[in-house]
N, C-alpha and C positions, 0 to 999 in steps of 0.2 A: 933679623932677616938672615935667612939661608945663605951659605955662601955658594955661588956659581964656581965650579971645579970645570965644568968644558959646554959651550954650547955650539951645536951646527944646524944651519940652516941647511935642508934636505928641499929640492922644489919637485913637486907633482903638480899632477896636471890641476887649472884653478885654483894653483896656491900653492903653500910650502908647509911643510912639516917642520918643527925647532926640536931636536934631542938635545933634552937638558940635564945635567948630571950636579946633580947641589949636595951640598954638606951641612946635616943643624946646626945650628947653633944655637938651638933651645928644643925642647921637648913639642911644646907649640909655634909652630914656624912658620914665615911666610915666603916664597919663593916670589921674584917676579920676571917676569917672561915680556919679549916682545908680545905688544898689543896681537890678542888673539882675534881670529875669526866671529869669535860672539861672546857674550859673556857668562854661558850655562855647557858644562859636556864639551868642552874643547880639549881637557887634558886628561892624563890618563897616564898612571904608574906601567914604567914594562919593569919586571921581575925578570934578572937577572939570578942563575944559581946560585941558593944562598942568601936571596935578597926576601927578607921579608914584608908582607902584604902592608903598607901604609895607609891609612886615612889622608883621602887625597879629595881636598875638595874645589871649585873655582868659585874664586867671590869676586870678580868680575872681569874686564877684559883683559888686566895686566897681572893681576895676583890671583896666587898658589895659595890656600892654606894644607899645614900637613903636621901632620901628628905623629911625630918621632916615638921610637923607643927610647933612643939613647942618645946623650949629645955623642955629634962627629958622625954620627949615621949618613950613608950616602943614599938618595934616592935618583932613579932615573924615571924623567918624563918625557912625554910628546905631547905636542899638543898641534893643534891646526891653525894657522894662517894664510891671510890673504894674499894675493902675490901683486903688489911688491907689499912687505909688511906696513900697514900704516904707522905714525908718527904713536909714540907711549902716553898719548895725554887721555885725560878723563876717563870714567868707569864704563862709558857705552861700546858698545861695537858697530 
């Protein structure tokens, strides 16, 4: 699993945004994030200069899969939540 390096909750209007900043720890990796808003299209790599493009996919409301280059690689995400975020249990939204 991904290590978590900084994460902030950001609130907008009907919810909150989470910028998350993780580190590999393997080639195929799994990130996991406060319980998101759904569980298809909630997250989304932002590229930073210098930051190259990752395979970023959601397999369901709490996990990131991601597809490093390199171990130690840093990725930054966002992703959408509900406001207040709900409890991390189970794959539904």
């Amino acid at each position: 699993m991904s290590t978590i390096l900084y994460q902030r909750v950001l609130p907008i209007k009907d919810g909150n945004l989470v910028v998350t900043l993780a580190q590999a720890t393997a080639l195929s990796d799994t990130v996991t994030l406060p319980r998101m808003s759904g569980t298809v299209g909630k997250v989304a790599q932002l590229r930073r200069p210098g930051d190259a493009a990752l395979t970023v996919s959601q397999t369901n409301a709490t996990a990131v899969a991601v597809t490093f280059t390199s171990i130690g690689q840093e990725i930054l995400l966002v992703s959408h939540h509900l406001a207040p975020i709900p409890a991390p249990t189970g794959d539904g939204a």
